[in-house]
Every structure is written in C-alpha cells, then in structure tokens.
MARPAKOL-994171 format. One record per residue (C-alpha): residue in one letter; chain; x, y, z. Coordinates in pm, 1 decimal. Layout:
% residues N
resn->a&chain->A&x->X&y->Y&z->Z
...
% end
This chain:
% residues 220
resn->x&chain->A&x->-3993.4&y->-1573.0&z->2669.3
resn->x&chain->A&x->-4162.4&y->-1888.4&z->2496.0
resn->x&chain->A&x->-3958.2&y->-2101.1&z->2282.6
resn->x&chain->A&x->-4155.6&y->-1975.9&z->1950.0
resn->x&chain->A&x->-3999.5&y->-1636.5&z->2008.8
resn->x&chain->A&x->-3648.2&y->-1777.0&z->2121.7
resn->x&chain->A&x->-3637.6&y->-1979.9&z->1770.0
resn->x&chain->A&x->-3738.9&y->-1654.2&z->1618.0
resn->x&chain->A&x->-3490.2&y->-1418.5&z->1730.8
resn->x&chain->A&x->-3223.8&y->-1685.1&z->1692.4
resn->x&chain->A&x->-3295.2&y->-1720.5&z->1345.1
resn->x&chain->A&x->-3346.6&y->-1325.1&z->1272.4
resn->x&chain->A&x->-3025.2&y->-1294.7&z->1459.0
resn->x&chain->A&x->-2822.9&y->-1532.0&z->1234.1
resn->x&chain->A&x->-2936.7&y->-1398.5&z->935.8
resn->x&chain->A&x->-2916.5&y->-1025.3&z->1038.3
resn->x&chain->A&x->-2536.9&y->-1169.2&z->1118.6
resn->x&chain->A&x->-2490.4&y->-1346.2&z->830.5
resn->x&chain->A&x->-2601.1&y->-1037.8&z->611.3
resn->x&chain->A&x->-2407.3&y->-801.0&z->767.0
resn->x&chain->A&x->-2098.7&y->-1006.5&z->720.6
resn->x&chain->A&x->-2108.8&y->-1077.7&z->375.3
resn->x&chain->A&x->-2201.7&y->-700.3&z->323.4
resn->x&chain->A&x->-1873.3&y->-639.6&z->501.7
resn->x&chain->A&x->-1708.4&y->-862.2&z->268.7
resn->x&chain->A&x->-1826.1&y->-695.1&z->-1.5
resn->x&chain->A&x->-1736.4&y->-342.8&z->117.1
resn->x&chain->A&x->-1389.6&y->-463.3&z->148.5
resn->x&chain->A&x->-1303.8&y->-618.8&z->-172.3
resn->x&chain->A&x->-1441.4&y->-286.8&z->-318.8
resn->x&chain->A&x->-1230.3&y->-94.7&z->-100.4
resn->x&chain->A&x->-925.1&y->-322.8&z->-248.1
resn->x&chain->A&x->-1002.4&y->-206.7&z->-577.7
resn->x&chain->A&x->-1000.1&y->135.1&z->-446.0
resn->x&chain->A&x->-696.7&y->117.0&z->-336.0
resn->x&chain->A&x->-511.5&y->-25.8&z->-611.9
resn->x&chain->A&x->-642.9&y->183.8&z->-821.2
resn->x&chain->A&x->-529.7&y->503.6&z->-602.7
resn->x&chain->A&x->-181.8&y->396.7&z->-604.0
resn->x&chain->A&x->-135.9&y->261.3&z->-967.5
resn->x&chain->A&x->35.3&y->581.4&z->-1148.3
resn->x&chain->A&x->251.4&y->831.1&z->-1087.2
resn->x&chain->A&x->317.5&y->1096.0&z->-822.7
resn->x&chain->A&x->615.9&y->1318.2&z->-706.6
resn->x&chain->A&x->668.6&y->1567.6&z->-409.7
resn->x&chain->A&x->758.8&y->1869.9&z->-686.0
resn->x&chain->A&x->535.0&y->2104.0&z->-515.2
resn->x&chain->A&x->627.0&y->2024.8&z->-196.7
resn->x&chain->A&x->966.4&y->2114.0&z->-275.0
resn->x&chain->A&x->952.1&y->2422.9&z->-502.6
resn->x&chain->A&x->770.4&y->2579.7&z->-140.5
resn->x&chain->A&x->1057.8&y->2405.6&z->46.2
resn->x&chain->A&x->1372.0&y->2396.9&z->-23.9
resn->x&chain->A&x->1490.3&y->2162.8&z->220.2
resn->x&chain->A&x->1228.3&y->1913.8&z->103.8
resn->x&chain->A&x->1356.8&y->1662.4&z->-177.2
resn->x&chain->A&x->1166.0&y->1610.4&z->-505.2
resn->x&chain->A&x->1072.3&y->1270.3&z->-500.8
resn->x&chain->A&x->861.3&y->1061.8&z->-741.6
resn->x&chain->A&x->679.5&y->750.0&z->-707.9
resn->x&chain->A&x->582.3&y->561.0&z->-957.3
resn->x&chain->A&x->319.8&y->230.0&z->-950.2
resn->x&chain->A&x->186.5&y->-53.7&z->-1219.0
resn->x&chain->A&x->-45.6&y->-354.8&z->-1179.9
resn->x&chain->A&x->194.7&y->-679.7&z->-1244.3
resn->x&chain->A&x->51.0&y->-1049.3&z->-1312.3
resn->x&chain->A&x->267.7&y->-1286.9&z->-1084.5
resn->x&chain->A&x->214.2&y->-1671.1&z->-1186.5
resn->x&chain->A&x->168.6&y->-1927.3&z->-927.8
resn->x&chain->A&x->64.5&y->-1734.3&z->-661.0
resn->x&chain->A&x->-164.2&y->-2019.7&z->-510.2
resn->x&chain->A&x->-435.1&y->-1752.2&z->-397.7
resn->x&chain->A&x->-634.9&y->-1744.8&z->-632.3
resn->x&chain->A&x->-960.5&y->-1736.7&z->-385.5
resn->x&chain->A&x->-828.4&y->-1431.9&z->-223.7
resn->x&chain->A&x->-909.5&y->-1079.5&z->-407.2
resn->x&chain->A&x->-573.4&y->-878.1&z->-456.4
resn->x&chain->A&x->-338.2&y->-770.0&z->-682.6
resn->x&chain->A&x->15.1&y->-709.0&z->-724.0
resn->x&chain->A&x->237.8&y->-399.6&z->-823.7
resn->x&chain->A&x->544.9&y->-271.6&z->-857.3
resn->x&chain->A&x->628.0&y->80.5&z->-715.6
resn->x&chain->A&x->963.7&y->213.9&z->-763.4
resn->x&chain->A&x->1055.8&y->540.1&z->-574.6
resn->x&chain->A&x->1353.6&y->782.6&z->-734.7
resn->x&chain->A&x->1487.5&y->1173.1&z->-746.5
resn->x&chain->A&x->1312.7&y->1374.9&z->-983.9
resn->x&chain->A&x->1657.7&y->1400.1&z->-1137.0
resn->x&chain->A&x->1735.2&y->1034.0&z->-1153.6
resn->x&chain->A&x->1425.4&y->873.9&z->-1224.3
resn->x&chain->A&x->1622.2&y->607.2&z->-1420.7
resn->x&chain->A&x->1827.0&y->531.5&z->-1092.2
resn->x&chain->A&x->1578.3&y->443.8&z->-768.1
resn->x&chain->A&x->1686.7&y->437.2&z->-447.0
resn->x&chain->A&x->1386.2&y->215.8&z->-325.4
resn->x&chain->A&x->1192.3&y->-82.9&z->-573.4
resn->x&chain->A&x->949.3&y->-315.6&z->-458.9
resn->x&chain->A&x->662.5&y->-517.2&z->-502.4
resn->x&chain->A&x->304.5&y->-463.6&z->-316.1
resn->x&chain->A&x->11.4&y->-719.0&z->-298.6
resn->x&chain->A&x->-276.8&y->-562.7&z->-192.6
resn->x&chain->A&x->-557.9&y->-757.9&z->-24.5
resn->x&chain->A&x->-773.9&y->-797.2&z->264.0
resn->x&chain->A&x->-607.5&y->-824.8&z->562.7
resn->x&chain->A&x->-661.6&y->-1127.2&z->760.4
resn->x&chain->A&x->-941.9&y->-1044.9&z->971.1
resn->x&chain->A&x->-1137.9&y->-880.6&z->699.4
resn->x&chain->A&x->-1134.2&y->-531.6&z->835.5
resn->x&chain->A&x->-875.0&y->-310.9&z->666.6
resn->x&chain->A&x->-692.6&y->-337.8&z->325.1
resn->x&chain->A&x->-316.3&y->-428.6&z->361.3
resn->x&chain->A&x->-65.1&y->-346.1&z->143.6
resn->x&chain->A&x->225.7&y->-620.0&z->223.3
resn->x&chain->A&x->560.6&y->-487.8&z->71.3
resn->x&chain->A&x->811.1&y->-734.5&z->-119.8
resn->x&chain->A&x->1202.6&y->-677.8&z->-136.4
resn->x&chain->A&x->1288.8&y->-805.3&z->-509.9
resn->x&chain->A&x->1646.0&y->-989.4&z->-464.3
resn->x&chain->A&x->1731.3&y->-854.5&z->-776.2
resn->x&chain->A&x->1576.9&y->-508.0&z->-781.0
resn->x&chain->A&x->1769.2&y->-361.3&z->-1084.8
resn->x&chain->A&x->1665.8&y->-654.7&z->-1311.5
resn->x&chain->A&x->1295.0&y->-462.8&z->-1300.1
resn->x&chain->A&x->1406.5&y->-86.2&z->-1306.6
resn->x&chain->A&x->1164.1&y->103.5&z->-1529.1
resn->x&chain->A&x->912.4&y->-199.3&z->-1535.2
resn->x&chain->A&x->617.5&y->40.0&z->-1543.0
resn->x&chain->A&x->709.9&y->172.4&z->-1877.8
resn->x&chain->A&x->614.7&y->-150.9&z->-2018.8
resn->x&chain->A&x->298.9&y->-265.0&z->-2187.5
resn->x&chain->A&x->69.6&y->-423.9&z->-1938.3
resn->x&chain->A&x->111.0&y->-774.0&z->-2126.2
resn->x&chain->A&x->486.3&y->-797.9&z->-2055.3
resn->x&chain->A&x->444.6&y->-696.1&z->-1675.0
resn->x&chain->A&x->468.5&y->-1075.5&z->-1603.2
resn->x&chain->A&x->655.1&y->-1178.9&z->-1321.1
resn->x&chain->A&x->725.1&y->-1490.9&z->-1106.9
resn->x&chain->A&x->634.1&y->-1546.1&z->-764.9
resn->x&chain->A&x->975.5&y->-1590.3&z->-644.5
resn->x&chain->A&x->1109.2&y->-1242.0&z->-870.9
resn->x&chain->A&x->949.7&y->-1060.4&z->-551.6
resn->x&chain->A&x->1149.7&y->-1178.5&z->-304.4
resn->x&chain->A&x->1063.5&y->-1238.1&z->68.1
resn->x&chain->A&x->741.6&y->-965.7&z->260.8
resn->x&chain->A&x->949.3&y->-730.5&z->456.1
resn->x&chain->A&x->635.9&y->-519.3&z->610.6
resn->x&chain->A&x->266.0&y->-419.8&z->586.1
resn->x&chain->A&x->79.8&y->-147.5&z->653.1
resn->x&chain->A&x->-315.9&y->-164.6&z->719.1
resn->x&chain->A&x->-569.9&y->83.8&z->530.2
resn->x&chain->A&x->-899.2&y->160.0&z->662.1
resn->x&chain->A&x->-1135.6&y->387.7&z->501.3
resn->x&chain->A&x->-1231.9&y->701.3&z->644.3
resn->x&chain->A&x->-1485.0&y->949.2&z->514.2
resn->x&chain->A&x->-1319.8&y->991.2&z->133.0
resn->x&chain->A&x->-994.1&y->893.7&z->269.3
resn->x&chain->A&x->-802.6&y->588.3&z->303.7
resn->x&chain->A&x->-562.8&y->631.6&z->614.0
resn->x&chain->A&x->-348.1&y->341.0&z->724.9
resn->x&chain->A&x->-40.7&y->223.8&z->940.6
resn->x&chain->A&x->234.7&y->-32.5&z->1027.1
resn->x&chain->A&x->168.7&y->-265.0&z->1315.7
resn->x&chain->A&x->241.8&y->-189.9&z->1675.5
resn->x&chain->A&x->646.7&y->-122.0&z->1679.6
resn->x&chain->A&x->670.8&y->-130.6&z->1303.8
resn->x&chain->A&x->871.4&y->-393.9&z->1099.4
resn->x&chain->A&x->1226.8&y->-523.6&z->1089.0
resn->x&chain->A&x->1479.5&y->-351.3&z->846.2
resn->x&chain->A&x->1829.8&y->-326.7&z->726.2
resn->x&chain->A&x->1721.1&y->-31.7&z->503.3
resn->x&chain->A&x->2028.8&y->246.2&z->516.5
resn->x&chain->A&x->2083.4&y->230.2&z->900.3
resn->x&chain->A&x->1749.8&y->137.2&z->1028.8
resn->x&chain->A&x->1659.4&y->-193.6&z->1229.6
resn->x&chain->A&x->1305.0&y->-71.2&z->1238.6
resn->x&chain->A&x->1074.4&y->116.3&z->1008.5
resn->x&chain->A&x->744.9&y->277.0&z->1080.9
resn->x&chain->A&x->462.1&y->439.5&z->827.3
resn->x&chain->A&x->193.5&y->635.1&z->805.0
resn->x&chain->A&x->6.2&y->694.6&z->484.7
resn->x&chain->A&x->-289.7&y->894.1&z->415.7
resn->x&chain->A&x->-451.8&y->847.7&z->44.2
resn->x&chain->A&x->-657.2&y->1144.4&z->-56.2
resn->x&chain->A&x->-792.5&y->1302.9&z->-345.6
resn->x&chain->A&x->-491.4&y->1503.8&z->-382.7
resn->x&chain->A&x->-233.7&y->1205.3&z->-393.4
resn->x&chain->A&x->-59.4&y->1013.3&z->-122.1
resn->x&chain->A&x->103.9&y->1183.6&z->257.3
resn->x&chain->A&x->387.6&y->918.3&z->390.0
resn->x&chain->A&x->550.2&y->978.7&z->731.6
resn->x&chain->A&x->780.4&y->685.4&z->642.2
resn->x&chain->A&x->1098.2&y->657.5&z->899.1
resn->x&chain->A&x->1356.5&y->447.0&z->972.5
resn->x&chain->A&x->1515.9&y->389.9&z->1302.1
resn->x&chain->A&x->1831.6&y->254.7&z->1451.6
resn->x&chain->A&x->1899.1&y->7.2&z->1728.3
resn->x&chain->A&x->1918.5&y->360.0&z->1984.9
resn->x&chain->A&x->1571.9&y->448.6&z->1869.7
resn->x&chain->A&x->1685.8&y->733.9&z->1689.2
resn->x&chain->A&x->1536.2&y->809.6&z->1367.4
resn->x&chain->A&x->1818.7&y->815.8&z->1065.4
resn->x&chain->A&x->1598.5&y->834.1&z->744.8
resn->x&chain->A&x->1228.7&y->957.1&z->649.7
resn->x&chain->A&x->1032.4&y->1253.9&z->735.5
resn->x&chain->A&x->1101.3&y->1422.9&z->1033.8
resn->x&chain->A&x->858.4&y->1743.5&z->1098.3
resn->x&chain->A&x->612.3&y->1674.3&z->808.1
resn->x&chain->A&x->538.6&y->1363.9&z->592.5
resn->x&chain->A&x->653.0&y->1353.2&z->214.5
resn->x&chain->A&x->302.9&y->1518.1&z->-1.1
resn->x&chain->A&x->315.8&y->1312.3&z->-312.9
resn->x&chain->A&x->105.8&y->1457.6&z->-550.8
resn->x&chain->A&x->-72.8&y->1348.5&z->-877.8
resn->x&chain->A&x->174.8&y->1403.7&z->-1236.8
resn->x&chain->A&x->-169.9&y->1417.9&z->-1386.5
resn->x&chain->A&x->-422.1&y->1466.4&z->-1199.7
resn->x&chain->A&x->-677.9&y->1519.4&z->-1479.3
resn->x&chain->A&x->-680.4&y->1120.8&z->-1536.2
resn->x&chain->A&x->-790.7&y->1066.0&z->-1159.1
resn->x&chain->A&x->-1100.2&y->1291.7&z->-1210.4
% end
C-alpha cells in the first residue's frame, strides 16, 4: 500500500473514530436525561400486592434536588432524593437517600450512585416541596454507599451493582446486591441484602418488587 493511501485511511480512520465517539457521548447524556426523568415521581407495588398477599405495598417516591458546590459542573447529572415507605406510613420511610445520576466513568452506561443522608429525617417528605426550596448542600447527602450501572436495551433501561455488590450495614446485611429494570410500566428491583454467611436477610426473594406508576397518565 503507498503512503498516499496509508495517510488516507489514517485520517478517515480518526475521524470515523472521532465521530463515533462524540456520537456516543451524545447518546449517553440523552440517555441520562432519560433516566432521571423515569425515576422522578411516584410509584408503589399496590398491584403487586392486592394479587399477593404476601407481597408488601411499597411506594417510592423521587424529586430533582439542586445541591450547591458540587464542583462538577462539566459533568451532565443530576441529583434526587428518593424516599421509600409502606403505603400505610408514607410519612414514616424505612429507606431515604440521595441519587446523582450521571455517566459512568467509562462513558458506557448511566450510573445511579446512591447517598446515605447522615441526617435522613431532617428531609422526610422533601418531595412535597416546591422545586425552588429543594436546595440542598453537598455535605446534607452524606457519604456514596453504592451504584448501580444502567444500560439501555431496546425501550428498556436494565442495570446492576458491580461484581459482588456493595458494602452495607443496612438491617443485617454486610452486602447488598440490585437489579433494576425501568420499563414503560414503572420500575422491577430485585434489591437484597446479605449477611456475613451469605445468606440473604432482606429484599426480594422469588420475584423482584413491581413498582408501578401512581399516575401513569403523566408518563404518556
């Protein structure tokens, strides 16, 4: 091959690369937005458990929060807070935390990095404020506990924790593992927590937890 066709290719090649990378980059920043916007509102396992008994009624519920000084500011994310409650208590949850949401670090899937507030009750019922006055401090959300990494497939986003899951002291558990599906329906979680034996003491056991859209005429 002369070296008219080598400079040729090299240069087709490196913008062919180029291209393809920053319409990668694209695709996942999109995908971001996707995301948050598929987990901002309100869902509960209700039907779930009206066909099973057994199977608690659970609701989730999720807001976009501004935190100040966050120091990214090149980085496309955003930040909620998600607090997780019986039907029958929803003024008393059992699980509150914060989520940024952002490209994980190699570009490839969206992660969803969870944040253990180290006051929790100082923001129960946060959602049910205006957007304005969902202001929060970087250091109200406490320390990243665990992520789990999203990756579009067809019209769903399906995502899990790493390898061996992430360290907890969560109601037992010295390890927690997830596995969430986002679908036009609402949300599937096989989240679980296990103890220092292995054995699983909290979470879904033979089916995950089918969180469902409150109003699912505002996702249409």
């Amino acid at each position: 091959m002369s070296k008219t066709k080598i400079t040729i290719c090299l240069v087709a090649c490196a913008f062919t690369g180029t291209a393809a990378y920053a319409e990668t980059a694209v695709q996942i920043d999109q995908q971001v937005k996707e995301v948050v916007s598929h987990i901002n509102g309100a869902m509960d396992t209700s039907a779930q458990a009206n066909a099973n008994p057994k199977a608690p009624n659970v609701r989730i519920t999720a807001c976009t929060v501004k935190v100040e000084e966050t120091g990214l500011l090149n980085t496309p994310q955003a930040f909620l807070y998600q607090e997780q409650a019986l039907s029958r208590k929803l003024n008393q949850p059992y699980r509150q935390r914060f989520l940024r949401i952002a490209p994980s670090a190699d570009r490839r899937s969206v992660e969803s990095t969870v944040f253990k507030p180290p006051t929790p009750v100082a923001w129960t019922g946060l959602c049910g404020k205006p957007e304005a006055e969902r202001v929060v401090k970087i250091s109200d959300i406490g320390k990243s506990t665990c992520s789990v990494f999203l990756q579009r497939k067809g019209d769903k986003y399906v995502g899990d924790t790493k390898a061996g899951g992430c360290p907890s002291d969560y109601k037992g558990a010295v390890r927690i593992t997830n596995h969430i599906v986002l679908h036009q329906a609402g949300m599937d979680t096989l989240d679980r927590g296990f103890d220092a034996t292995g054995k699983q003491v909290w979470g879904a056991k033979e089916e995950p937890y089918q969180f469902r859209w409150i109003d699912s005429s505002s996702r249409k």
